[in-house]
N, C-alpha and C positions, 0 to 999 in steps of 0.2 A: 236395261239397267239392273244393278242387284237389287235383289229384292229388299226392302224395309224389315228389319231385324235389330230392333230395338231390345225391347225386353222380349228375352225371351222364356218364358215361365213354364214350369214344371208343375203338372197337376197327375198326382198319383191315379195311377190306372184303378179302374174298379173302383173308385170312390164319387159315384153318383153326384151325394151333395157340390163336392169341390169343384166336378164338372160342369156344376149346373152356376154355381157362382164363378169360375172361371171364364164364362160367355159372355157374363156383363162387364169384366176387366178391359183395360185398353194393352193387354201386351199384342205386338206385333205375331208374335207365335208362341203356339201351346204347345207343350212337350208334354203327351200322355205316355207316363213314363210307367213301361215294363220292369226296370230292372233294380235297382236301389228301392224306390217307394213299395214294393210288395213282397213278400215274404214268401219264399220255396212252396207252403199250404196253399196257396193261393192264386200260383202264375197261372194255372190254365183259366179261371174263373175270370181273373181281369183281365188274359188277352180277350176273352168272349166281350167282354164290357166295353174293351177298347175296341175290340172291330165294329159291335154294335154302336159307337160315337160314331163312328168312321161314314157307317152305313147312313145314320139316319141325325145325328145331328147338324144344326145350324152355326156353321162357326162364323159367319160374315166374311168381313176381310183376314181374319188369321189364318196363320199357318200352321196348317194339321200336320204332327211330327209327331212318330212314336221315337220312344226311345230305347229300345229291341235292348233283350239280353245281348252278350256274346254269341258270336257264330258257334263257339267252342263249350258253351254251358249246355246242359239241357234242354234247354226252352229255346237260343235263339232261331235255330233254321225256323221251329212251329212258330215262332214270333210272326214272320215276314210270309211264312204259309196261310197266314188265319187274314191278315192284315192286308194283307194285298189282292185280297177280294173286293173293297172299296178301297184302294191306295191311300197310304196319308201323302204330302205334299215331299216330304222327308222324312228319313232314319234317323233320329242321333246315333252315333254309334259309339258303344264306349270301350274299355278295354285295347284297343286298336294295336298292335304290334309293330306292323309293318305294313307298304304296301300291298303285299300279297293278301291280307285277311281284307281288302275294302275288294281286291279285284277279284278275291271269292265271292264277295258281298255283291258285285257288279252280276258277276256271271249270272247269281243262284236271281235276281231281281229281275234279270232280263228275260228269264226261264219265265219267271209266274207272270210277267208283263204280257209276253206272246201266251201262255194259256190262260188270262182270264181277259186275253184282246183287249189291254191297255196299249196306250202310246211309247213306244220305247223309248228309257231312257229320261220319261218325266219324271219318275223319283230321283230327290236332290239326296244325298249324304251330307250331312253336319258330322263334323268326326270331333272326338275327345281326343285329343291327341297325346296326351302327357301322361295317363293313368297308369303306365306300367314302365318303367326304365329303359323297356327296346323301342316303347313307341316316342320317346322323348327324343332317342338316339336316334329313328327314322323319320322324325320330325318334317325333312325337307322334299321327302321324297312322296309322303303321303297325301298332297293333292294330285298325283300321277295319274290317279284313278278320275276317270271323265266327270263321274255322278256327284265330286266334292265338289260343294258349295260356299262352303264355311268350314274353318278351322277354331274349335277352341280348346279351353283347359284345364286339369283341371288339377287342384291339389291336396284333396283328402284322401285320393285311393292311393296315389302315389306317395304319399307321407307313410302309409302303411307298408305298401311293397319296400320302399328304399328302408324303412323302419326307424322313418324318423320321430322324434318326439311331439314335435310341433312343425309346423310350416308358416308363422309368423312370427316376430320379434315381441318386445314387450311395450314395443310404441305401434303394433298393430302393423306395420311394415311386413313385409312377404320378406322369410331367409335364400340367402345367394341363389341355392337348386331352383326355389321353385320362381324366384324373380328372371331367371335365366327362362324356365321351360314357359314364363308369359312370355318374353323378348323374341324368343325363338318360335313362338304360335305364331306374333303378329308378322313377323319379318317371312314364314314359311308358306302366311297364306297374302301377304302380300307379294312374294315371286310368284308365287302359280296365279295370281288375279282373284282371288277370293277373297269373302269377307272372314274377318277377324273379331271373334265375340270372347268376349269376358268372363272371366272364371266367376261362378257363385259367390257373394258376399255373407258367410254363415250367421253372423251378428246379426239379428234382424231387428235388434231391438236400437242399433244405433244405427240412423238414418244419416246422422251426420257422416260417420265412418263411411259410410257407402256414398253418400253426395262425394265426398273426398276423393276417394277409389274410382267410383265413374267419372270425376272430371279430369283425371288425370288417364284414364284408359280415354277416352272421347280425344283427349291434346298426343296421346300418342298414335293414335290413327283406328284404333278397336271402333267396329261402328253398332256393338252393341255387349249387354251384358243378359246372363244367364240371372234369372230372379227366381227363388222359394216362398216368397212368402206376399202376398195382395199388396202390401204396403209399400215394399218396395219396387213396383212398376211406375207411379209419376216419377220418384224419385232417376229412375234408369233413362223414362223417357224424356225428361227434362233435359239430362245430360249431354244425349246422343241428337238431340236434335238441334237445329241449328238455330241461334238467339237472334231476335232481330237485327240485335246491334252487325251482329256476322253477316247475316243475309245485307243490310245496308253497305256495309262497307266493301265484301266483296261482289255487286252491283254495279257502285261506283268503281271501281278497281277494274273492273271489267270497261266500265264505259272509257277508261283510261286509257288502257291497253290499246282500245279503238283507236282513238286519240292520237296515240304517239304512233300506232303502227301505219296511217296514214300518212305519217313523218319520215316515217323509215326505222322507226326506233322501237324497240323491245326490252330494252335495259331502262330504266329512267326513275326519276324519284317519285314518292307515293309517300304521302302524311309522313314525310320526314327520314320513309328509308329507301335502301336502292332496291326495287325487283324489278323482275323479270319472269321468262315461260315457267319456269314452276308456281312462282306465287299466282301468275293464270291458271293453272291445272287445280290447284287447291280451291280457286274462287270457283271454279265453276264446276267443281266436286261438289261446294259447300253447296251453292243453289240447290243442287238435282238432290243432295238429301232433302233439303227444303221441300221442294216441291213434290217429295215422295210422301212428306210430312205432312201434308196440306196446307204448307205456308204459302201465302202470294208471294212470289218473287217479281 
């Protein structure tokens, strides 16, 4: 099953303390992130920092993900050089073009896997898909590459490339481009069979704003959101996970389905409406989050 990717939190590379308080957090993965949170002075000192987590910290159950410069900057190939001496779990990968830059990404991973006698092919890719206007355009084509795992998005780098002024409305809503480049993340990493995570909520001081946002990504099928800031992980994990009420109902729904198909029947009424095999597929999606979650089902 895919892996549990709930919130998935961003802790600045090289910054010791945040690393040390990001262990006692409940996000499903940590993104020790190379490239945004550190400043050009700085990238060789917190890749050492981040390989040193890699090496010798205790993450329990999360997921260890850097989040590598560009293949195409200065720093990313030495990103995946330094870092792939103790592997993280996954790459994010940002900037993204095209499929040809992940199945560079593929090649050069494969390379350091057989020279420091890793398992081939255990690093996952998480891709940013949307950050630059060719990679929005190649959108559907970029889980092509074996190593992607997850598809997300995102729209602050992009609001700059396209040069726009804003990328929300004045009722906090996402504008047409970037409402299309979430439509098109979740619909491109649901044809290839991946998961689909949530773009960043920058507001962090309105918790409401973001319950909002995650309940609405969680009923469109996103099974997790990207989080900056401690407070907003219950908030993400609440969302993404499935409510009692859900897990009871489709339970029942399931024991239904037994029910009629003993009958002959796979169409039939349920608390007032007509399903059938998809509203099964949903029920017993929603369980196995469940019990990914550590809910009794």
């Amino acid at each position: 099953m895919p892996r549990l990717r709930r919130a998935v939190h961003f802790v600045p590379g090289g910054n010791e303390k945040m690393l040390a308080k990001s262990l006692d957090l409940e996000a499903d993965s940590l993104v020790l992130d190379l490239e945004d949170a550190v400043v050009p002075e700085r990238k060789e000192s917190a890749r050492e920092a981040v390989t040193g987590w890699l090496r010798d910290a205790d993450f329990g159950r999360r997921e260890r993900v850097v989040r590598m410069n560009p293949l195409d900057s200065p720093w990313g190939a030495r990103d995946l050089e330094a870092t792939m001496a103790a592997p993280p779990d996954a790459y994010l990968v940002p900037k993204v073009r095209s499929r040809d830059d992940l199945l560079e990404l593929d090649r050069l991973l494969t390379g350091l896997e057989a020279r420091h006698g890793h398992p081939r092919g255990e690093v996952a890719l998480l891709v940013l898909g949307t950050e630059t206007p060719e990679g929005v355009l190649n959108l559907r084509d970029l889980p092509a590459c074996p190593r992607v795992d997850a598809l997300t998005w995102g729209a602050e780098d992009l609001s700059a490339a396209i040069g726009a002024r804003r990328n929300r409305d004045e009722r906090g809503g996402f504008l047409d481009v970037f409402r299309y480049c979430r439509i098109m993340t979740l619909l491109s990493a649901a044809a290839a069979g991946v998961q689909a995570l949530d773009t960043v909520y920058v507001d962090i001081r309105n918790l409401e704003g973001l319950k909002r946002e995650c309940s609405e990504a969680a009923r469109m099928g996103f099974t997790g959101k990207l989080t900056i800031h401690p407070s907003q992980i219950d908030v993400v994990n609440e969302a993404f996970t499935p409510s009692a009420e859900e897990v009871a109902e489709s339970r029942e729904l399931l024991e239904a389905f037994e029910e009629n198909r003993r009958a002959g029947r796979m169409a039939f009424a349920f608390r007032g409406q007509m399903v059938d095999a998809p509203h099964l597929e949903r029920a017993r999606n929603t369980l196995e989050r469940a019990r990914q979650a550590g809910i009794p089902v």
